[in-house]
ZADO-1210 file (C-alpha; in nm, 4 decimals, padded with zeros to 6 digits):
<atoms>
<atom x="07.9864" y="08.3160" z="16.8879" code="UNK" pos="1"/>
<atom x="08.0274" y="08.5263" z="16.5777" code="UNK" pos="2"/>
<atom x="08.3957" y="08.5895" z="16.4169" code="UNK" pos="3"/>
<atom x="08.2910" y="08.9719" z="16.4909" code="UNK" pos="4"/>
<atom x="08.1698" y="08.9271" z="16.8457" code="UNK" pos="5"/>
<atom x="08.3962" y="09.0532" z="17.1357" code="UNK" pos="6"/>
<atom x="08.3768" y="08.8545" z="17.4236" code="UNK" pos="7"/>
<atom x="08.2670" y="09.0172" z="17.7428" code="UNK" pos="8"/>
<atom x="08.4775" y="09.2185" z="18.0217" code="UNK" pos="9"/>
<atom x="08.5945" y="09.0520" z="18.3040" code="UNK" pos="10"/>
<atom x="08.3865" y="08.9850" z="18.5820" code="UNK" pos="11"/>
<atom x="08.5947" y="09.1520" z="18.8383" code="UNK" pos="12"/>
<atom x="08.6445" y="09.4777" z="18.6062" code="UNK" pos="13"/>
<atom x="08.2123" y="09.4826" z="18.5686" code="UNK" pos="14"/>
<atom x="08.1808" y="09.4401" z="18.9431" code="UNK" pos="15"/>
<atom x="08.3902" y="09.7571" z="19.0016" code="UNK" pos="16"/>
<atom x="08.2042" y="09.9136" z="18.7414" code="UNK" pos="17"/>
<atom x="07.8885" y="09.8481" z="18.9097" code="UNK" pos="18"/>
<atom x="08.0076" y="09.9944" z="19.2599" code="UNK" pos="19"/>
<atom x="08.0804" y="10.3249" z="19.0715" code="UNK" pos="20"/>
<atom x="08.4873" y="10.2973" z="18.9819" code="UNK" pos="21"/>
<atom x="08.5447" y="10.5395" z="18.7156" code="UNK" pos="22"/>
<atom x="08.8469" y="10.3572" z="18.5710" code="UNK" pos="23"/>
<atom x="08.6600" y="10.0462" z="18.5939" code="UNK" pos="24"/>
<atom x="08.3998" y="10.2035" z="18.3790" code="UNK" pos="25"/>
<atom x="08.6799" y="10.3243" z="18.1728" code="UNK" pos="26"/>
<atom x="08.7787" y="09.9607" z="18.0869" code="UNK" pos="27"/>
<atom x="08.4365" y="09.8573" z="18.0220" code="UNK" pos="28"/>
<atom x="08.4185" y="10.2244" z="17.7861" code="UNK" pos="29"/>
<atom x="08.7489" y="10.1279" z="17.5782" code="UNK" pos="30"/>
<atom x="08.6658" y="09.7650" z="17.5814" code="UNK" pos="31"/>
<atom x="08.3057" y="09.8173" z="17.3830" code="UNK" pos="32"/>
<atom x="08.3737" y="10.1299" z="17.2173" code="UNK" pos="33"/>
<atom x="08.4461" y="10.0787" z="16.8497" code="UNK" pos="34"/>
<atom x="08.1420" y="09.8467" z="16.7710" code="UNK" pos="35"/>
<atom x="07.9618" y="10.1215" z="16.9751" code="UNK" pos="36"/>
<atom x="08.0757" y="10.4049" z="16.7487" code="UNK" pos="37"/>
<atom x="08.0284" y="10.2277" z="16.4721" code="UNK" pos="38"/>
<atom x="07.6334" y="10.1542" z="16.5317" code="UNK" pos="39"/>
<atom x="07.5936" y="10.5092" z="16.6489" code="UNK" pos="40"/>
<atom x="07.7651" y="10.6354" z="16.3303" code="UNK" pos="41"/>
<atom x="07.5713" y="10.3607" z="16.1053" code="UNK" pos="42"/>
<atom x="07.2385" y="10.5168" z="16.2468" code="UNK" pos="43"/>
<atom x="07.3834" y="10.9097" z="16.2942" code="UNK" pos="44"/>
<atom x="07.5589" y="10.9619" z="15.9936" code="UNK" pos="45"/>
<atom x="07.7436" y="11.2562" z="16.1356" code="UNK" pos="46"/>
<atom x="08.0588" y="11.2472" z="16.3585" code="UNK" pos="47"/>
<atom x="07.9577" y="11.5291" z="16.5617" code="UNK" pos="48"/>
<atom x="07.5939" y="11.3783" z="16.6392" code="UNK" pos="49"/>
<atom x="07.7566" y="10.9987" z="16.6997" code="UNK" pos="50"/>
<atom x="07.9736" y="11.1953" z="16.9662" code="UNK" pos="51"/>
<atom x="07.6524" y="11.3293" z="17.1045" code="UNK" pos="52"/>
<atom x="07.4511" y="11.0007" z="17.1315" code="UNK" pos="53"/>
<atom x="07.7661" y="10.7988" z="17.2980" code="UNK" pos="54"/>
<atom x="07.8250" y="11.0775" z="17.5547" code="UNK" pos="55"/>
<atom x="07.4473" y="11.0465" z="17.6634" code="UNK" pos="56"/>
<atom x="07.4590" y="10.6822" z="17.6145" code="UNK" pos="57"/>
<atom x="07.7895" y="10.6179" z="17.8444" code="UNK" pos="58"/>
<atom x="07.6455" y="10.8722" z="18.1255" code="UNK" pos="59"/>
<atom x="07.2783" y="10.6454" z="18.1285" code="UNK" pos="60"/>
<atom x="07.4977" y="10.3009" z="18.1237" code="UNK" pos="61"/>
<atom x="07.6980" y="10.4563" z="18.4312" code="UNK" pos="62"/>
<atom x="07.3802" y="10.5027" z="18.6211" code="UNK" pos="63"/>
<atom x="07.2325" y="10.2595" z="18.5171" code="UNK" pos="64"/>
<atom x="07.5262" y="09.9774" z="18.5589" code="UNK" pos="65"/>
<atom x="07.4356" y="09.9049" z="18.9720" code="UNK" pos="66"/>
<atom x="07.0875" y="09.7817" z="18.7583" code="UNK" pos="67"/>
<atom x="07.2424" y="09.5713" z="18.5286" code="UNK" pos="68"/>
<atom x="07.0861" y="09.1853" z="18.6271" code="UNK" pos="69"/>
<atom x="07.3176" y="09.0077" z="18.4259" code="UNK" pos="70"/>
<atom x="07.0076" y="08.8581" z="18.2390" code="UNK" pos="71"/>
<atom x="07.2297" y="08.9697" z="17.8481" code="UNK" pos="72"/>
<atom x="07.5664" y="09.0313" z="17.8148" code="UNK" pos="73"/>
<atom x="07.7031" y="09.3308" z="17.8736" code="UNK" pos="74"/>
<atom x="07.7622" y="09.4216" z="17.5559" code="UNK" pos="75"/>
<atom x="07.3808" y="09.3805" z="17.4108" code="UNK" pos="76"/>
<atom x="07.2821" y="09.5938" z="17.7133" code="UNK" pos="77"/>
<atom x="07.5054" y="09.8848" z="17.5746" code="UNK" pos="78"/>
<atom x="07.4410" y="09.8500" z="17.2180" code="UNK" pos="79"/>
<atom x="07.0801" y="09.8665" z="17.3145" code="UNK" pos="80"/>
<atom x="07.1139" y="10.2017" z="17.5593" code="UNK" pos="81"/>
<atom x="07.3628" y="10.2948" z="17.2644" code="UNK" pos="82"/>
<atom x="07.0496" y="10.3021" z="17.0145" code="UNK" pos="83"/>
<atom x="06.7996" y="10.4268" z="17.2116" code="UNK" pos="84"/>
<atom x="07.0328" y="10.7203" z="17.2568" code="UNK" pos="85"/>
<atom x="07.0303" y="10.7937" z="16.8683" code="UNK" pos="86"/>
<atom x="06.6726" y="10.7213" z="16.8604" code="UNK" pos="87"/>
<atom x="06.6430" y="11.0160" z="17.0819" code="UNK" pos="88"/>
<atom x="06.9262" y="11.2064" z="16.8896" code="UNK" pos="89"/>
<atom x="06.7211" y="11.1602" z="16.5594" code="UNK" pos="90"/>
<atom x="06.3533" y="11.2523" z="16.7479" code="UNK" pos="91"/>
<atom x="06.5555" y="11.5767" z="16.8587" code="UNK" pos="92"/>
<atom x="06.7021" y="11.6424" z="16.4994" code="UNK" pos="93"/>
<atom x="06.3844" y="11.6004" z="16.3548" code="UNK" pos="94"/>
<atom x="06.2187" y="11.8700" z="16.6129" code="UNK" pos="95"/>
<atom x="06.4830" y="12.0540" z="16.5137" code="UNK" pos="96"/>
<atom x="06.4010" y="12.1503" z="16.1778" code="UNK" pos="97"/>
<atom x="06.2290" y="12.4324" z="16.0554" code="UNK" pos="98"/>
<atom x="06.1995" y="12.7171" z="15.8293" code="UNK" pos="99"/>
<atom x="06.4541" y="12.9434" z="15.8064" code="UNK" pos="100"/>
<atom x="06.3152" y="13.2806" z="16.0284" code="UNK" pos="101"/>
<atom x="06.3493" y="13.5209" z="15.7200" code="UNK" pos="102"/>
<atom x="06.1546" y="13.3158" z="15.5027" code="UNK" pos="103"/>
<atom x="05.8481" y="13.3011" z="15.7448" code="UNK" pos="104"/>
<atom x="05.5616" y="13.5279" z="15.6985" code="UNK" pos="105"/>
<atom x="05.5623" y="13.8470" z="15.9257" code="UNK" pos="106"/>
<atom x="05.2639" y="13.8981" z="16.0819" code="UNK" pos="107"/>
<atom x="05.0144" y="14.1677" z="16.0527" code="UNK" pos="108"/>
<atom x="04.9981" y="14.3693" z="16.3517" code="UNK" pos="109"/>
<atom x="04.6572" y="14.2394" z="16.4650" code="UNK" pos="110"/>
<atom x="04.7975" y="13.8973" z="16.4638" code="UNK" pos="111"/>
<atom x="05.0540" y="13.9890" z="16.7095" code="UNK" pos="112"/>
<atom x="04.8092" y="14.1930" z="16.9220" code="UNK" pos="113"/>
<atom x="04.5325" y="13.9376" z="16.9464" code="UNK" pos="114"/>
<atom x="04.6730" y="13.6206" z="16.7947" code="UNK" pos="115"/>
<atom x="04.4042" y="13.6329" z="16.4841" code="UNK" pos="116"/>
<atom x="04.5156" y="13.7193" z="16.1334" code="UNK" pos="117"/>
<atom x="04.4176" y="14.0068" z="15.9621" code="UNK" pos="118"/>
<atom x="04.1366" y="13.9997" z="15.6453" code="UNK" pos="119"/>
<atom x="04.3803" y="14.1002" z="15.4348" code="UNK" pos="120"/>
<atom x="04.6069" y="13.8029" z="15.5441" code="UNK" pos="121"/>
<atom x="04.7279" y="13.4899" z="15.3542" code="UNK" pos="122"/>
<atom x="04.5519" y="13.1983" z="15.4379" code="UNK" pos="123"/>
<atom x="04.6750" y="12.8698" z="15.5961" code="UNK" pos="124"/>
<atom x="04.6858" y="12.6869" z="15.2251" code="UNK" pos="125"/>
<atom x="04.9277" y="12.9891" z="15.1076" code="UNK" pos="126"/>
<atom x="05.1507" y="12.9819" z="15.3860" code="UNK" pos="127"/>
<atom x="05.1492" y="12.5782" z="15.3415" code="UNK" pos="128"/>
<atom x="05.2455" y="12.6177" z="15.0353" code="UNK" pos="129"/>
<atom x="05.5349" y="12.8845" z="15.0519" code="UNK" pos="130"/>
<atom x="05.6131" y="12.6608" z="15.3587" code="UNK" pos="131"/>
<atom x="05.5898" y="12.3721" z="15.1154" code="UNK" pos="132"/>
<atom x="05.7984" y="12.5436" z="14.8140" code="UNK" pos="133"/>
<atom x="06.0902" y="12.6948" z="15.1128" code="UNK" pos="134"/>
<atom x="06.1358" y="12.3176" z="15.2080" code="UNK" pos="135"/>
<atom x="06.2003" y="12.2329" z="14.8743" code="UNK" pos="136"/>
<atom x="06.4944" y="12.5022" z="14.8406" code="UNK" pos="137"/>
<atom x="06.6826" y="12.3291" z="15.1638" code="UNK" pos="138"/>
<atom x="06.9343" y="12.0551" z="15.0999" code="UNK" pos="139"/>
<atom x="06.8496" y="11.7287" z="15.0010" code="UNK" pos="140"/>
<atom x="07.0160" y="11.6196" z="15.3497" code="UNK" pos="141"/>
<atom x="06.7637" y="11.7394" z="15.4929" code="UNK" pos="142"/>
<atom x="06.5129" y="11.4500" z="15.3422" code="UNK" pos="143"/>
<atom x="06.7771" y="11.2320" z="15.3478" code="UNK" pos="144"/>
<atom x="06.7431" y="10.8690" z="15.5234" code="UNK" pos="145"/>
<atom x="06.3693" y="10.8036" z="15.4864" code="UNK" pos="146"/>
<atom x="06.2339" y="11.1577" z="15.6320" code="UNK" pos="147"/>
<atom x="05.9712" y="11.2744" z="15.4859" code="UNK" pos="148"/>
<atom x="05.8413" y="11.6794" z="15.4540" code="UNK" pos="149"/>
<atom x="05.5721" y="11.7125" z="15.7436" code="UNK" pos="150"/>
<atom x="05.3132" y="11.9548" z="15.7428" code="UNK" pos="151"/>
<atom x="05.3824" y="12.2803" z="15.9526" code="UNK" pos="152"/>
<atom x="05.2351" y="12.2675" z="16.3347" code="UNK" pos="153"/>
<atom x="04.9120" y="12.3912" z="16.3762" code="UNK" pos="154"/>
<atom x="05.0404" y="12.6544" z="16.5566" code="UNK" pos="155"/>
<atom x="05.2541" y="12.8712" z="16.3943" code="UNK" pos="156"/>
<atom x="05.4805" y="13.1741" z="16.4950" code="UNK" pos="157"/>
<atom x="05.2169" y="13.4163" z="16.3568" code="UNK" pos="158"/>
<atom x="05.0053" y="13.3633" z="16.5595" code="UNK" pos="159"/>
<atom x="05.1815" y="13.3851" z="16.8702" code="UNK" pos="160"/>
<atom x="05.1382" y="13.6659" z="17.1516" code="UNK" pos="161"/>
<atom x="05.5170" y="13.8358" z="17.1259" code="UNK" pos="162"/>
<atom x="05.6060" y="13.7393" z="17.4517" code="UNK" pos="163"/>
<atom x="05.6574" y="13.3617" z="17.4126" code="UNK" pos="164"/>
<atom x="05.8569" y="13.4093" z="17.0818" code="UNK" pos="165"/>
<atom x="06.1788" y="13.5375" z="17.2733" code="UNK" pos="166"/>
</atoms>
């Protein structure tokens, strides 16, 4: 066992966790909690999104504790639901990006009526590359950690019929 390593919860405590005892739960919670918040933060980098990913992760281990086979200890199971749950945090933050509304293209009236650009248009390379040259503007946070720029969707808000913009 590792200097580090924090033995497991008592058997009776994981049993009443398993029925559904809240305070149980609790105990379990408290017990694995800081080596919990520090993964999430390790992998987050933000307070406010490590909050996030524990809340989501401690709601899935509660229903998912009655499933719990006993086959790793307790406290791999939760570090593992624990990343998955910032895995999914970072998949939503990185959906989550996106040009800034005022520096998209409005679209010529023709686009909006019948979801074509005009003639008199800019072309998918210019708008890739004032999306390009807006991206570089933002933050280096944003490209922070290994993310790299991504090419717009194919599908952009120009060409949208107005009534699925809200």
């Amino acid at each position: 066992m590792r200097a580090d390593a924090v033995p497991d919860v008592e058997t009776a405590v994981l049993d009443r966790a398993r029925r559904g005892d809240h305070e149980a739960f609790a105990i379990v919670v408290r017990h694995y909690d800081p080596q919990l918040r520090a993964l999430a933060y390790r992998l987050l980098g933000s307070r406010d999104r490590m909050d996030d990913a524990l809340q989501e992760a401690y709601v899935k281990a509660f229903r998912a504790l009655p499933r719990f086979r006993g086959q790793s200890q307790l406290g791999t199971w939760l570090h593992r639901i624990v990343f998955n749950a910032c895995l999914d945090e970072l998949g939503r933050l990185r959906r989550a990006e996106a040009v800034p509304l005022e520096d998209a293209p409005e679209p010529s009236r023709r686009a909006r009526t019948t979801g074509t650009s005009s003639p008199g248009g800019s072309s998918s390379r210019t708008r890739w590359r004032r999306w390009r040259r807006t991206t570089g503007r933002l933050s280096s946070s944003s490209t922070a950690r290994g993310s790299t720029t991504r090419r717009p969707p194919k599908c952009s808000v120009s060409r949208l019929a107005p009534s699925p913009r809200a």
